[in-house]
C-alpha positions, 0 to 999 in steps of 0.5 A, a space after each residue: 462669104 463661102 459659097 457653101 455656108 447655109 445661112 448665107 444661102 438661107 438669108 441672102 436678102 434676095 437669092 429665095 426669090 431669084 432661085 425659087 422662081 425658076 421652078 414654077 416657070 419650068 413646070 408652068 412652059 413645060 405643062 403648057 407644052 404637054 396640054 398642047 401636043 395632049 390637046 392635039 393627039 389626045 394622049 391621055 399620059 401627056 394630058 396627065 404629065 400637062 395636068 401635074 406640072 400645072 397644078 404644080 406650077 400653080 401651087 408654086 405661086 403663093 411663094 414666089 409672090 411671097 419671096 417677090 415682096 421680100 425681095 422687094 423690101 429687103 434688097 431694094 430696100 422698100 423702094 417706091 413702086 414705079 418704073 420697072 419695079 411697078 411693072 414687074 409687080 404687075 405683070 407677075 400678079 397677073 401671070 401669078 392669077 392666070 396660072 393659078 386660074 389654068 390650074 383650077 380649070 384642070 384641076 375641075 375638068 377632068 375627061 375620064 370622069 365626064 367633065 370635060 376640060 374646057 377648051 378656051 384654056 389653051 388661050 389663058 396658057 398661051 398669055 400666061 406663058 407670054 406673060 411670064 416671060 415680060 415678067 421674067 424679063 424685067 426681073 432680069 432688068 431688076 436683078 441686074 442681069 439684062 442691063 447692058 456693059 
């Protein structure tokens, strides 16, 4: 195996997802971030900047729930949902639904038109960030990485 050939890039049975989820996470704390400080100094250039990672992230989610499941039949081979695995599943739905949730609501609030974001959606980012993070946690239990010796 070469490190630099495509196809074991492209056809590894679980590098699309392991390598695509770190994107949409990226975007999704760092747009998190931005609507905070936009939310607290009313910056309208980091309301924006918070607005196009998070729809980003958002766009980013049909994918990596997409590469999550094949992941899931090719390299621990369509093993039965319990344990870790079920949890993972979970917590990345959930967190999947409300970042696609929090892009809609900026995506349908816009305060230069007149409507006006809403304001408990600091409280939907604040459990999605916390909810990716249980996600990305187990996944490291998942892939090896959090597993001790």
């Amino acid at each position: 195996m070469h490190p630099f050939d495509i196809k074991t890039v492209l056809l590894a049975k679980h590098a699309q997802h392991v390598v695509l989820i770190h994107f949409p996470i990226a975007l999704f704390i760092a747009g998190v971030g931005c609507d905070l400080v936009a939310l607290r100094t009313r910056d309208p250039i980091t309301a924006a900047v918070a607005r196009c990672n998070l729809l980003l992230a958002a766009l980013f989610v049909p994918p990596v729930l997409l590469t999550g499941l094949l992941a899931w039949k090719w390299a621990l081979d369509g093993q039965a949902f319990n344990g870790v695995l079920l949890w993972h599943l979970l917590a990345g739905c959930v967190a999947g639904a409300l970042i696609v949730a929090v892009g809609c609501l900026h995506l349908g609030g816009k305060p230069h038109t007149g409507r006006p974001l809403a304001r408990y959606r600091w409280l939907l980012e604040v459990v999605a960030v916390l909810l990716v993070g249980l996600t990305a946690h187990l996944g490291g239990f998942l892939s090896g990485v959090n597993i001790p010796g």
